[in-house]
N, C-alpha and C positions, 0 to 999 in steps of 0.2 A: 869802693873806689877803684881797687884794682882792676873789676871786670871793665870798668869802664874806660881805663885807658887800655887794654888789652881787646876791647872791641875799636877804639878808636885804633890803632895798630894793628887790626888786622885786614888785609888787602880786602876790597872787597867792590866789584865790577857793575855792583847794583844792575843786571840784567834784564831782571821783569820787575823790577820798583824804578819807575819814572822818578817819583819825589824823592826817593832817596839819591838817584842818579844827580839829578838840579842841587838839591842841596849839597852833594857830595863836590860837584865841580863851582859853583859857587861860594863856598868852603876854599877851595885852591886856588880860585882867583883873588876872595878878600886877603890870603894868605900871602900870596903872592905880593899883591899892592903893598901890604905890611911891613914883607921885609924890605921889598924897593926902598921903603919910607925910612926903615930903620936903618940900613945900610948906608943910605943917603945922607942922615943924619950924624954919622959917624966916622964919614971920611971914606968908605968904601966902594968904591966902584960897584953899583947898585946888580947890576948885570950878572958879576959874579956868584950872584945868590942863585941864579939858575943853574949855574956847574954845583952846584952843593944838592941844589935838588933834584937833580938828576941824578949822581951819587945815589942819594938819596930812596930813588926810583928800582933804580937798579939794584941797590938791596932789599927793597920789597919783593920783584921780581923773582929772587931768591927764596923768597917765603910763602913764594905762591900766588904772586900776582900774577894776572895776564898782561902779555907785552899792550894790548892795546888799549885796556885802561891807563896802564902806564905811560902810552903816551899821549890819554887825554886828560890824565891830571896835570902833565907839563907843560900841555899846552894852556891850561887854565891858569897854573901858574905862573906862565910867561906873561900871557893875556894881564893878571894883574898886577906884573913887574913893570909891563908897557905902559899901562894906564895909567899908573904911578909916574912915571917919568915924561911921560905926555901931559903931564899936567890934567890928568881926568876927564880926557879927549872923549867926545860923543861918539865918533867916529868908532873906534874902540869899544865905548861901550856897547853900540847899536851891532858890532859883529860879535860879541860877547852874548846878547841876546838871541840873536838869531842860531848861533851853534848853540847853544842851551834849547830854544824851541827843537830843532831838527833832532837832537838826542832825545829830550822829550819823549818824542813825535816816533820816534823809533823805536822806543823802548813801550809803548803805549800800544803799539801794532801787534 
């Protein structure tokens, strides 16, 4: 059990794994929506769950992340702070697809 939350904790930019790449930012948008949900739930200004996870970010970066995963986990996780407070907007989701294809599509090249 240990490795498994010490692999989940460990930075990791999925380069030349597409499907790990998709599931990795797909992962931080459901994450994302989550806490919108739970924060919203609780009286929180839903928003502020992205200053936490940027925080957040930035001590990975520390551990050895690269700054530019770092900033497309944020964006996924904003993406599904937004979706959440959009009311689970098409709109939203259909650019959520489309950056998932183009990183895809990039990582696959």
């Amino acid at each position: 059990m240990n490795r498994f939350w010490a692999t989940l904790w460990t930075p990791d930019a999925f380069k030349n794994n597409p499907y790990g790449w998709a599931t990795n930012q797909i992962s931080h948008a459901a994450l994302g929506a989550g806490v919108a949900w739970m924060l919203f739930q609780i009286g929180i200004w839903p928003w502020s769950g992205l200053g936490a996870y940027i925080v957040f970010e930035l001590l990975q970066s520390r551990r050895g992340q690269l700054w530019r995963d770092a900033a497309e986990d944020t964006l996924f996780f904003a993406f599904g702070l937004a979706w959440t407070l959009g009311g689970g907007s098409w709109i939203l989701l259909a650019i959520l697809a489309s950056l998932l294809a183009v990183g895809v599509w990039k990582r696959s090249s």
